[in-house]
C-alpha positions in Angstrom: 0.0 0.0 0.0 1.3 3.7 -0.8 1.5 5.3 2.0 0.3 8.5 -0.2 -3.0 6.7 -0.4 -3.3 6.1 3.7 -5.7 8.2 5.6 -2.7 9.2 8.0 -1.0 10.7 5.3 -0.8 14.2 3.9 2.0 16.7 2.3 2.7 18.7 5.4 2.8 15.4 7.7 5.2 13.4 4.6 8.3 12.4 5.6 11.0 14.9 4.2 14.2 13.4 2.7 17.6 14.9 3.4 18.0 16.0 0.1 14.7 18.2 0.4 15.4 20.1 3.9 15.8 23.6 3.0 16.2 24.9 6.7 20.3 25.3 7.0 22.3 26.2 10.2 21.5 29.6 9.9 17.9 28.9 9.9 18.0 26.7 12.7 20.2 29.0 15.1 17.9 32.2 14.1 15.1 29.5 15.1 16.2 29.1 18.5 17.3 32.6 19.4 14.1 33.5 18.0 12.2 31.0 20.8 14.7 32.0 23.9 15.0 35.6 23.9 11.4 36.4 24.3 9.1 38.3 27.1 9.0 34.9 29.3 11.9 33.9 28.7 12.6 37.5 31.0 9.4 37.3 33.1 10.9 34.1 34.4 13.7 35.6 36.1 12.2 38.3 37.3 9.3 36.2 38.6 11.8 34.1 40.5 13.3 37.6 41.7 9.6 38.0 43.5 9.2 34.5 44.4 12.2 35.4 47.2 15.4 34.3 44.6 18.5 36.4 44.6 20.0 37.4 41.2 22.4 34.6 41.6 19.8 32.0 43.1 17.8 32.9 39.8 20.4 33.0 37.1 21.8 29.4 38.5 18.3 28.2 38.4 17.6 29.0 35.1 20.7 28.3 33.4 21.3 24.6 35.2 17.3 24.3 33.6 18.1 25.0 30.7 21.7 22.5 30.2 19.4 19.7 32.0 16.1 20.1 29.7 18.8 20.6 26.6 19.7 16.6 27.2 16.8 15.2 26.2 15.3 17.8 23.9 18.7 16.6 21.3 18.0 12.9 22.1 13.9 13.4 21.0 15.5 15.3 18.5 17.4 12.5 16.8 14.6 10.8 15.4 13.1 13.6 13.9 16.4 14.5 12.1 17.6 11.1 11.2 14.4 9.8 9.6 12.6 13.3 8.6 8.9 13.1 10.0 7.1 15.6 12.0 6.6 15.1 16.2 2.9 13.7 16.2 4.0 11.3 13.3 6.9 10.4 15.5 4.5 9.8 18.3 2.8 7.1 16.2 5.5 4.8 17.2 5.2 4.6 21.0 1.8 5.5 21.4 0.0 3.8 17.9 -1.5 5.4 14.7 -4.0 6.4 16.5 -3.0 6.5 20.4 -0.6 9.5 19.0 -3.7 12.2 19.0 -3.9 11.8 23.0 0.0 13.1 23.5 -0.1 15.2 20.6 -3.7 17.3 21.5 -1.8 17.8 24.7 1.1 19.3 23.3 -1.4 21.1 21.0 -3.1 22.8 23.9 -0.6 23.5 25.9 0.8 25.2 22.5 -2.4 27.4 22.0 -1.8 28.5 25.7 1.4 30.1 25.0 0.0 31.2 21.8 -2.8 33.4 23.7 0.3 34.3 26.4 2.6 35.4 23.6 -0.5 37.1 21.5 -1.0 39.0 24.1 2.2 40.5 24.9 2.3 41.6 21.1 -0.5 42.9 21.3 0.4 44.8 24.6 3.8 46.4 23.2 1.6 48.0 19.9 -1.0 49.6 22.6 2.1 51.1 25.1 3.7 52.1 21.6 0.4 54.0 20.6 -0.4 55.2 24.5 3.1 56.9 24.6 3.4 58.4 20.8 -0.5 59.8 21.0 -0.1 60.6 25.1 -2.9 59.1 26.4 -3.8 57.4 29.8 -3.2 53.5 30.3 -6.7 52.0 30.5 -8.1 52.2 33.8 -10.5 50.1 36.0 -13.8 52.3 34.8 -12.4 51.5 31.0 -12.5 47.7 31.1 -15.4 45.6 28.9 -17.9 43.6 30.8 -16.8 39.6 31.4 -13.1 40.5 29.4 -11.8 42.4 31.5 -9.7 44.5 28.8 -10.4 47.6 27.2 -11.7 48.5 23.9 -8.1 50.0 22.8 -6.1 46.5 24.6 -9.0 44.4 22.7 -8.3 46.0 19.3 -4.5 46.0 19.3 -4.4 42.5 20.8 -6.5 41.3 18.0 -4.3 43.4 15.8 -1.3 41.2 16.7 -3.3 38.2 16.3 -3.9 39.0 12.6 -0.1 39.3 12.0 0.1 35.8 13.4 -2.4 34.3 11.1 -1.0 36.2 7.8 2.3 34.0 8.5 0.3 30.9 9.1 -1.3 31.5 5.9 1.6 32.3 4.2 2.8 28.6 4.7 5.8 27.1 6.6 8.4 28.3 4.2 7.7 31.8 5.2 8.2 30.7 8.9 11.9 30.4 7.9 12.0 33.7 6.2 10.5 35.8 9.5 13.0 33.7 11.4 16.2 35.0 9.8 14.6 38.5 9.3 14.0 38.3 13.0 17.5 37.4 14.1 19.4 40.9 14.1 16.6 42.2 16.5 17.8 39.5 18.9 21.3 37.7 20.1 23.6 35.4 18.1 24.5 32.3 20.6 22.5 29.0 21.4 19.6 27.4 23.8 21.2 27.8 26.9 23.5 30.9 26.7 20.8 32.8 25.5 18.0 32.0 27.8 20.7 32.9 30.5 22.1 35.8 28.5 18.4 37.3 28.8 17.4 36.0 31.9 20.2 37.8 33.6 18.5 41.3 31.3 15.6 40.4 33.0 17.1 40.0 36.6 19.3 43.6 36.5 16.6 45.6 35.0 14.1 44.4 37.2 16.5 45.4 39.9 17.2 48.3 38.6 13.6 49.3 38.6 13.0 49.6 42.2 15.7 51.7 42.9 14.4 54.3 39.6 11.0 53.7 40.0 10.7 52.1 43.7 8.8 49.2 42.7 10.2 46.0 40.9 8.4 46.2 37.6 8.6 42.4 35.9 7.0 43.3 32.8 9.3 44.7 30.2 5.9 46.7 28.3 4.8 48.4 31.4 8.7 49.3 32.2 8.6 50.8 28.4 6.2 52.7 28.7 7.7 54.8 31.3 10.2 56.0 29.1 10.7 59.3 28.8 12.2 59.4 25.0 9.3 58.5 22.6 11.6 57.9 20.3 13.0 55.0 22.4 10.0 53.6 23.3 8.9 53.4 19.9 12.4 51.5 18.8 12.0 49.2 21.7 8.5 48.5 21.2 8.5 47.5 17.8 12.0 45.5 18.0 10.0 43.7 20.9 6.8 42.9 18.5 9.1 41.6 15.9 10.8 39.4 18.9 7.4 38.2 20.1 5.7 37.7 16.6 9.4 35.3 15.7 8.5 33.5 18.8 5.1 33.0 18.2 5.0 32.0 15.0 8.1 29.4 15.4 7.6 28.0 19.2 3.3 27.8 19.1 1.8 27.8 15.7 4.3 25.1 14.0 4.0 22.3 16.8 0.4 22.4 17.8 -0.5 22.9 13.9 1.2 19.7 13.1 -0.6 18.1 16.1 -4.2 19.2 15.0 -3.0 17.8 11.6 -2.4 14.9 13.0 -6.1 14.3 13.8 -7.5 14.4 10.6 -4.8 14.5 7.9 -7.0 14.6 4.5 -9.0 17.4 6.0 -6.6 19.4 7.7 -3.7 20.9 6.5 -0.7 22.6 8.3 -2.4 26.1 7.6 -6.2 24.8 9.3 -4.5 23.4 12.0 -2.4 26.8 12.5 -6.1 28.5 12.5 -7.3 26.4 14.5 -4.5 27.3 17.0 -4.7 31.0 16.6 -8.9 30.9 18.2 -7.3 28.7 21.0 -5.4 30.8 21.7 -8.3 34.1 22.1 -11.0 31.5 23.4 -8.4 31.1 26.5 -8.4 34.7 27.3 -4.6 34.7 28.3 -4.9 37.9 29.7 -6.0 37.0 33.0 -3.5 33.5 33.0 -0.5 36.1 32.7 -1.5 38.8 35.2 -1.3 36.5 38.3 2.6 35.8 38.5 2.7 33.1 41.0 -0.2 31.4 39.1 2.0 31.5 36.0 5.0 30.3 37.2 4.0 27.4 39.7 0.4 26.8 38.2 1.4 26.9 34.3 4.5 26.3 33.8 5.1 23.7 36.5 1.6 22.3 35.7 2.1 21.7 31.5 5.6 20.6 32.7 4.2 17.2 34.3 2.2 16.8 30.9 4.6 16.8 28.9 7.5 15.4 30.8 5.1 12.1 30.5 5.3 12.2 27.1 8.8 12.7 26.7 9.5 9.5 29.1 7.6 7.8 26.9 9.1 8.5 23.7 12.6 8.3 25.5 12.4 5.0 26.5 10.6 3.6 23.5 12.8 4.5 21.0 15.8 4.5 22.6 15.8 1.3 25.0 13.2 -0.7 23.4 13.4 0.2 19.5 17.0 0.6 19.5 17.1 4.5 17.8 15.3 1.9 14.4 11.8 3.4 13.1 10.1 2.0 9.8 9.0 5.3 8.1 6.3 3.7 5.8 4.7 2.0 8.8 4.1 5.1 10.2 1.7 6.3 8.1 -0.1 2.4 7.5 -3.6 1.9 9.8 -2.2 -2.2 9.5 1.5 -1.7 9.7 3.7 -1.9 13.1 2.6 0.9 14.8 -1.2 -0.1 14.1 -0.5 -2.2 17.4 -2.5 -4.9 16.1 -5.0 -3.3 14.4 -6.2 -1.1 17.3 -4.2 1.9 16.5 -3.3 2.5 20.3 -0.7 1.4 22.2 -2.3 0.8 26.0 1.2 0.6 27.4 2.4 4.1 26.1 -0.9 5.8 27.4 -0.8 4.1 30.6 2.4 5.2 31.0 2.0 8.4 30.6 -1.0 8.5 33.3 1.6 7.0 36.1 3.9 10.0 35.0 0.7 12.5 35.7 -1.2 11.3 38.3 1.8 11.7 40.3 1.7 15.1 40.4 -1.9 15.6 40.3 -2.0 16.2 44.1 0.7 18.7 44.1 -1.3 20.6 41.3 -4.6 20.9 43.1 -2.8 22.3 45.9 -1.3 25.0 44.2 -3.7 25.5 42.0 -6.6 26.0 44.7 -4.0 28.3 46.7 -3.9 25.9 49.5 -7.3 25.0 49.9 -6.7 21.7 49.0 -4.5 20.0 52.0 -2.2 17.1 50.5 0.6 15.2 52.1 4.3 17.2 51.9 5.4 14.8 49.9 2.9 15.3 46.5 3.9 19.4 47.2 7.8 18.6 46.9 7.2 15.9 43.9 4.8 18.6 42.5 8.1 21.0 42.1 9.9 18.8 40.1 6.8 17.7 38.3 8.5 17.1 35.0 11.6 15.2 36.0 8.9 13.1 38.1 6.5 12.4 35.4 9.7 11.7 32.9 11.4 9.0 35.1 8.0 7.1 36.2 6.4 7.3 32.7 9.3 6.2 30.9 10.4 3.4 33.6 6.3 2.6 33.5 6.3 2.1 29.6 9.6 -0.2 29.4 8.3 -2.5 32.4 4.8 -2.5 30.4 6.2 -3.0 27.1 8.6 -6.0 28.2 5.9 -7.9 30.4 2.9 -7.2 27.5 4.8 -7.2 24.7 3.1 -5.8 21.6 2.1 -7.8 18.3 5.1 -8.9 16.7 4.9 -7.3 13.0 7.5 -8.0 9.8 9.6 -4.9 10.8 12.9 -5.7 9.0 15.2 -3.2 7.0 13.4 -0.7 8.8 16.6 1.7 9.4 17.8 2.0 6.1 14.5 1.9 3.9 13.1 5.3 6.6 16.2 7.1 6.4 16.5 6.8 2.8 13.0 8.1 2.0 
């Protein structure tokens, strides 16, 4: 069977051949500046700066972060590069043709979260930039629409940056790569973890520096704009920091979940439907009120999609590596009767009830926090809770490789696998 003719299959989930990558070095570097130096990346610090850090406390923090999580970002990498398919197609083979939606919609929404998040900080830096050019009042209390909680003015330039997300998306993945590279200059030239600490450490000094100018530690590099005296540098900052959050956007949030949402129905939706469907995520969320509440963001959010998705990555981790030996059959991945149909079922039980050890873990911990207290759970689901992802990583990937090697799947004709994927 051509795998062109398989339901799973369509041009923007196809399995690229080396000879067809167009994304060089370049590309690839600008990528990753592009998705480090960004507004979070510098609300972080300064959020662990208000949490009770000091500068050094913080900076350790988030550059040791940063080396750790680099280790097995590469190794889920390798797969991806060696054989040339997309993450939810890669997810076929530990979870099952089908059984990959579950992982993948939870990378998808976790995606559109930060989509909203970054949507709105866009859309935030064009209404300072107009509030300090035209010289009129910040919105205020008395100015704020019923059940959104934003103005008119916030509403309109929000949805402003929102439309120059989805002209990229509809502009198609190549132009991705152009925005990235045009992007670049208005950033930093090193990699992953330099960068994020390179920035974080901007984010830690300035937010210093703010309560001894302004007596209060501002966190939020718009607001901090705006009380600029120079238009003229307000306005340069501004729209270098749209650029920056529209590169991040686009690259980190729309790509991924668009892919994922692909990945549900491939004949009926492409990379471009899937990147719409992201973008009314992303307002349907209201991200506004997630990002106001600091604490919420840093140990609700960010801790809480961290247990998520650390499951996943056990999972993958150990399948490929310890179980599959780093060898994928690229055609079977897009068969509904091949290997990674798991028997005809299209889910793999074993990967997905992995991956619910690796959360329910840290589901006490999360109510906790999440209900400010309210909840009372032993100490011990609070302290596994703060290292939810490392948690869920270990017991979901130890959980799938004790699972897979006591229920071992349906042995399929597999051979040749290596060299007939990597030469497609």
């Amino acid at each position: 069977m051509k795998i062109r003719d398989s339901s799973l299959y369509n041009e923007d989930l196809a399995p690229v051949p080396a000879d067809g990558r167009t994304w060089g070095t370049w590309n690839i570097a600008a990528l990753w500046v592009g998705m480090a130096v960004c507004i979070p990346t510098y609300t972080l610090a300064a959020g662990l700066i208000a949490q009770g850090m000091n500068w050094r406390q913080a900076l350790a923090t988030i550059t040791l972060g940063n080396l750790v999580v680099l280790v097995p970002m590469m190794l889920n990498a390798h797969a991806g590069t060696r054989y040339g398919v997309p993450f939810p197609v890669l997810l076929r083979a530990s979870f099952g043709t089908l059984g990959a939606n579950v992982p993948a919609l939870m990378r998808a929404l976790v995606a559109c979260g930060w989509f909203g998040i970054q949507t709105w900080i866009g859309g935030s830096a064009i209404y300072t930039l107009h509030a300090v050019i035209f010289g009129f009042e910040p919105a205020g209390p008395g100015d704020l629409l019923p059940g959104l909680g934003l103005s008119l003015g916030q509403l309109a330039c929000f949805l402003l940056f929102w439309i120059l997300n989805v002209a990229v998306i509809l502009a198609g993945i190549e132009s991705i790569k152009w925005l990235e590279t045009l992007a670049a200059p208005f950033l930093l030239v090193i990699g992953l973890p330099t960068t994020m600490a390179l920035y974080s450490f901007i984010g830690i000094a300035v937010t210093s520096a703010t309560v001894l100018i302004f007596g209060a530690a501002i966190w939020d590099p718009v607001e901090l704009l705006g009380r600029f005296p120079s238009k003229v540098t307000v306005a340069i900052a501004l729209f270098a920091l749209t650029v920056a959050t529209l590169s991040t956007n686009i690259a980190a949030n729309v790509v991924s979940p668009a892919n994922d949402f692909s990945n549900l129905w491939p004949r009926r939706i492409s990379f471009k439907r899937g990147g719409l469907i992201t973008g009314l995520i992303g307002i349907l969320i209201m991200p506004w009120k997630l990002y106001t509440d600091l604490s919420q963001y840093i140990f609700t959010w960010l801790i809480g999609y961290g247990a998520l998705l650390g499951a996943v990555a056990g999972v993958m981790l150990a399948d490929y590596y310890l179980l599959r030996r780093a060898r994928l059959d690229v055609e079977a991945l897009y068969l509904e009767d091949g290997e990674y149909a798991f028997g005809g079922s299209g889910f793999n039980w074993r990967a997905l009830a992995a991956v619910a050890f690796g959360i329910a873990v840290n589901v006490p911990g999360f109510l906790s926090q999440a209900s400010g207290g309210s909840i009372q759970v032993a100490p011990i689901f609070d302290f596994l809770y703060t290292y939810a992802w490392f948690v869920s990583l270990l017991i979901a990937g130890i959980a799938h490789t004790i699972l897979s090697t006591a229920f071992p799947p349906p042995a399929t004709n597999a051979a040749g696998s290596d060299e007939q994927g990597a030469s497609r």
